[in-house]
NUVOTI-403893 format. One record per residue: x, y, z of N, C-alpha, C in turn; residue in one letter. Coordinates in steps of 0.1 Angstrom, whole numbers, plus 5000, padded with zeros to 4 digits. Atoms other than C-alpha are relative to their C-alpha. Example, Ala and Ser with C-alpha at 12.3 -4.5 7.8 and 13.67 -1.06 7.14 Angstrom:
# residues 2
500949885000512349555078500950125000A 499149895000513749895071499250115008S 
//
This chain:
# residues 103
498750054996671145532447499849925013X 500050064991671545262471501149925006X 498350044993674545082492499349845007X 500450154993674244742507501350035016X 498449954992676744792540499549885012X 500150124991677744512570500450105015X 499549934992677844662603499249885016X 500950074988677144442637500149844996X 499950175005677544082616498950024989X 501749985009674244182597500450074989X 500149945010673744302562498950084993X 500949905002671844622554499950054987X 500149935010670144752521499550145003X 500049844997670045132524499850104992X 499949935008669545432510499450155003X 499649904995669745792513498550045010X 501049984989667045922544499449905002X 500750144994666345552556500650025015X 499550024985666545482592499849885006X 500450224997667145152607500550025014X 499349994981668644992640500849884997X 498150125001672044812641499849965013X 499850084982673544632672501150175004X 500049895000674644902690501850064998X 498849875006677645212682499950025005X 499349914994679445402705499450124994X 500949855003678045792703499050025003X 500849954993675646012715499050034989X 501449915007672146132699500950114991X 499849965006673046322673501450054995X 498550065002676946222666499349944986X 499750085016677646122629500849895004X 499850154998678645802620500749974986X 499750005011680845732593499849814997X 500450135003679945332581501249944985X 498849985009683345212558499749834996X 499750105003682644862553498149974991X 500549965013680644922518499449884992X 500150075003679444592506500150024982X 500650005013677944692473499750155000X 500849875002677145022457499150014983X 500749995013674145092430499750144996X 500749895000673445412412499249994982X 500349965013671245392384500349834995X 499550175011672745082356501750015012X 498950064994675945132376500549975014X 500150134986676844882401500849975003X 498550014997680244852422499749885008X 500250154991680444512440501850005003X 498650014998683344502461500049845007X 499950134992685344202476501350025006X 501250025000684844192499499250165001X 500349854999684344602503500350124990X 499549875010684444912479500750035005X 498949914998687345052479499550175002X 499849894995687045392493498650114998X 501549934999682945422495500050025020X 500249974980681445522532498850084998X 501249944994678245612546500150055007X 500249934984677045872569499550005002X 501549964994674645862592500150095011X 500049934984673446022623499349955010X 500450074988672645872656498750055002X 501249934998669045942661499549945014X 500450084978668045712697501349935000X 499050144994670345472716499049905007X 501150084988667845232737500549854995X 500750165001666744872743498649904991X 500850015011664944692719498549885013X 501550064992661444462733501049895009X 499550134992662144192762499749874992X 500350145005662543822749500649915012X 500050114987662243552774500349874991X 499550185000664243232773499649965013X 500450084989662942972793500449864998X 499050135005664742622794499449945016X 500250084993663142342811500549854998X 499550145004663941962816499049915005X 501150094989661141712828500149925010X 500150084984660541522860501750065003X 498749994993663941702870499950125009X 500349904993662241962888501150154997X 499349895009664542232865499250064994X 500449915010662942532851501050115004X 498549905002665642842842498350134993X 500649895007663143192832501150115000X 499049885006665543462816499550094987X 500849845011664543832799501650044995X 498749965009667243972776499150114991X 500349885014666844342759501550014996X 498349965012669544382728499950145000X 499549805006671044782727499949984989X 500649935011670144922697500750144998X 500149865001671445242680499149984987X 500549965011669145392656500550094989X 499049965014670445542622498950074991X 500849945007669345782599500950064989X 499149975008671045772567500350114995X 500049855010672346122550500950004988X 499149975018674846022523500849885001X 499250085006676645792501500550024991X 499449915008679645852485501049834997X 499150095000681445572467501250024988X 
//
């Protein structure tokens, strides 16, 4: 069994004890997580495709870290105009560890 779910603008394929990293959720280390906006659900031959959301599927997970993901450097220059701009950006992150789908 597997779920497709949108969380953060992004679209996740999932499935039960997978662990990923969204943009980040509210909650502490080991806080559940209920995930309600269901794209698609598969179990087997049968296959719910909502629109745009199953009606009254939901995922749970459990908060496993919260952190910052690697530094990415933007750097924006212009020539002979004596402009250079160096900028680091880490994206929060919660990490996820699926335990159930129920659609």
């Amino acid at each position: 069994m597997y779920a497709i779910i949108r969380t953060g603008g992004k679209q996740y394929q999932i499935a039960e004890g997978d662990r990923l990293r969204v943009e980040k959720l509210t909650g502490e280390v080991g806080d559940t997580v209920e995930l309600n906006e269901v794209l698609m659900v598969a179990d087997g031959e049968a296959v719910k495709v909502g629109q745009p959301v199953v009606e009254g599927a939901k995922v749970t997970a459990k908060i496993v870290e919260q952190g910052k993901g690697k530094k990415v450097i933007v750097f924006k220059k212009k020539r002979r105009q004596g402009y250079s701009l160096k900028q680091g950006h880490r994206q929060l992150f919660t990490a996820l560890e699926i335990q159930g789908i129920s659609a």
